[in-house]
C-alpha positions in Angstrom: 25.1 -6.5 16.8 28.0 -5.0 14.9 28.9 -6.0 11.5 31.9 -5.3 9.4 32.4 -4.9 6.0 32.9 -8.4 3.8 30.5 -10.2 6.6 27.6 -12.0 4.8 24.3 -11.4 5.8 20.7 -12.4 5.5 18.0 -9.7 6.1 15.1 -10.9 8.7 11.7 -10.4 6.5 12.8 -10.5 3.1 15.0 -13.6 1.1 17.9 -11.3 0.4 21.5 -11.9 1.2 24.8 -10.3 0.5 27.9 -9.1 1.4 28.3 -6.0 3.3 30.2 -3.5 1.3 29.7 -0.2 3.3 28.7 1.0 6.4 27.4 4.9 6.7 26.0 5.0 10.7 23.0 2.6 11.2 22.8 2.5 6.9 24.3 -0.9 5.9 24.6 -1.5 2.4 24.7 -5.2 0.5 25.7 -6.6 -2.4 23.6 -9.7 -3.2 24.9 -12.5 -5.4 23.5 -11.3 -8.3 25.3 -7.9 -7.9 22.8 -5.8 -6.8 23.4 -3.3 -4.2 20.0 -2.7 -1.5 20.7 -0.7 1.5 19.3 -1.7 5.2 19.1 -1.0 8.9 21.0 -2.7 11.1 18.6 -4.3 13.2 16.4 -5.9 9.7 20.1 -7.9 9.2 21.5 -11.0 10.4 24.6 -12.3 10.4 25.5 -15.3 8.3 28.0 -18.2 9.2 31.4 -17.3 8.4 33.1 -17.3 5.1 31.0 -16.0 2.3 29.7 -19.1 1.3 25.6 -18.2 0.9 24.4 -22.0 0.6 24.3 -24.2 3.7 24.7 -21.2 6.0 24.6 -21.3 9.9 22.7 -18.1 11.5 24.5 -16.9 14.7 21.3 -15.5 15.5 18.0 -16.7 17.8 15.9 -17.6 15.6 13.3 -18.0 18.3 13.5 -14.5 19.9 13.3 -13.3 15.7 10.1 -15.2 15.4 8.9 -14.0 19.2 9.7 -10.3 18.1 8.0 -10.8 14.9 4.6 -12.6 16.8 4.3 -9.6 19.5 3.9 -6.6 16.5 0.1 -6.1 16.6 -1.6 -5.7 12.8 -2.4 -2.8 12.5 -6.2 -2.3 12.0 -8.0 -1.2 9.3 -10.4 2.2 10.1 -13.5 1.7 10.9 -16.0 3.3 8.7 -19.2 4.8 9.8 -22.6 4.4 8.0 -22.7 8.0 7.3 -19.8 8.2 5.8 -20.1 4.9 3.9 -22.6 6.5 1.1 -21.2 10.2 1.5 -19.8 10.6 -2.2 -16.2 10.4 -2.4 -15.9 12.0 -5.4 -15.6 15.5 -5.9 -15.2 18.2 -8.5 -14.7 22.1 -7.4 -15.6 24.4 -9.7 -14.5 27.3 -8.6 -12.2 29.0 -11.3 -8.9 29.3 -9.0 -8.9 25.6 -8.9 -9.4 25.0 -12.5 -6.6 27.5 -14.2 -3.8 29.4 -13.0 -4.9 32.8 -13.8 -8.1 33.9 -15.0 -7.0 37.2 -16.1 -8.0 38.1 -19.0 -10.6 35.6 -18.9 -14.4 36.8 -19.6 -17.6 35.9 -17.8 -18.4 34.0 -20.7 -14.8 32.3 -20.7 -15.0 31.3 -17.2 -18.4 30.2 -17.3 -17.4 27.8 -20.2 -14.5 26.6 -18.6 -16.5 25.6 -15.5 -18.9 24.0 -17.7 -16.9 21.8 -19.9 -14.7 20.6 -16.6 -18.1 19.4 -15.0 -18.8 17.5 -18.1 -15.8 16.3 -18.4 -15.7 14.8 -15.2 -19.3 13.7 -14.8 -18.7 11.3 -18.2 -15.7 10.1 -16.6 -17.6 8.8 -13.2 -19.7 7.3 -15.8 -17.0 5.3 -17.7 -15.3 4.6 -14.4 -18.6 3.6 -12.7 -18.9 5.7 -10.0 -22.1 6.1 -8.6 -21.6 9.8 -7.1 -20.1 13.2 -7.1 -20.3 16.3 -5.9 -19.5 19.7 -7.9 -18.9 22.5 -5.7 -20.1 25.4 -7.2 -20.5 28.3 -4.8 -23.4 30.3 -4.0 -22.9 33.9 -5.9 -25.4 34.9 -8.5 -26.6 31.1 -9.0 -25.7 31.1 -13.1 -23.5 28.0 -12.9 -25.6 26.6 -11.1 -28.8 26.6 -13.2 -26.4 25.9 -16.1 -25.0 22.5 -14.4 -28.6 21.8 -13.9 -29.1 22.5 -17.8 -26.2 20.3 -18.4 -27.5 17.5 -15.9 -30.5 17.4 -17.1 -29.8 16.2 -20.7 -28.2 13.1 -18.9 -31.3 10.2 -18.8 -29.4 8.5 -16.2 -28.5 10.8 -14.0 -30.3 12.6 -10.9 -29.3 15.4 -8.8 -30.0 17.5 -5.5 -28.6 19.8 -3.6 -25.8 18.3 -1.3 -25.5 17.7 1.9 -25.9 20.6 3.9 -23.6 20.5 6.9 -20.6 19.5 4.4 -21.0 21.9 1.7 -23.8 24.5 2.6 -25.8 25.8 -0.5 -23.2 25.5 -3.0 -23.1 22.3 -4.0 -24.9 19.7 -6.3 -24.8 16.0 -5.4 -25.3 14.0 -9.0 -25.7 10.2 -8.6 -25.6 8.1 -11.7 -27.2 4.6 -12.6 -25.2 2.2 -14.5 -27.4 0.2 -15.9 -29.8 2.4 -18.2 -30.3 1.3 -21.5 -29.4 3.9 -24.0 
């Protein structure tokens, strides 16, 4: 359907009408009543009766074949999720130092250590405020020190448990914590 500008024009899925006031290819752009501008695609548009008159208005357009159009698009479906992956933790936390700063230049053992430390803190107390019942903090393999410090760290936590993770997902360097909400201080 062509339009021109100054025709008036209802779009199909929304309750927005206007006046056409320019064109730009297949871009159509419309000034409702109340002045604001939106801009379309030809084919969400349909004309209105003639005149710019918005009330009362007579659609040149099948309104059956709209409604037909609009019955045949099939939903699109939601993704199925698979029992494996509907308790694999979803929250994750990698410790690794290049993901944590910039640069670590100039940064000591000690430094970086402490870094890594106070990030898995951080976020394990904010799984617990935001009630989430796992995570998993990558650490890596190497010498093993963060990881018997995040067991240090984990283990002043009364309601907390953790294990290694799961192997095929994250090999030996990683620690699975799961938290329980409803411990009594």
């Amino acid at each position: 359907m062509k339009f021109k500008i100054g025709d008036t024009v209802e779009t199909i899925d929304d309750a927005i009408s206007g006046v056409i006031t320019k064109i730009s290819g297949d871009m159509i752009f419309v000034e409702d009543v109340h002045g604001f501008d939106f801009q379309f695609e030809a084919q969400e548009l349909m004309l209105m009766a003639s005149g710019n008159s918005l009330e009362n208005a007579v659609y040149n357009t099948d309104i059956e074949a709209v409604k037909k159009e609009k019955a045949s698009r099939k939903p699109k479906s939601a993704p199925t999720v698979k029992p494996k992956e509907r308790h694999a933790p979803k929250f994750e936390v990698d410790l690794h130092i290049h993901h944590l700063t910039k640069s670590s230049k100039g940064m000591s053992s000690y430094d970086i250590l402490n870094l890594q430390l106070d990030t898995a803190r951080g976020q394990l107390e904010f799984a617990m405020r935001k009630r989430i019942p796992k995570i998993v903090f990558i650490h890596g393999v190497g010498e093993g020190v963060l990881r018997q410090e995040l067991e240090t760290l984990f283990s002043r936590y009364n309601n907390v448990t953790f294990y290694d993770a799961d192997y095929k997902t994250y090999g030996l360097g990683a620690t699975e914590v799961r938290i329980f909400q409803n411990v009594a201080p």
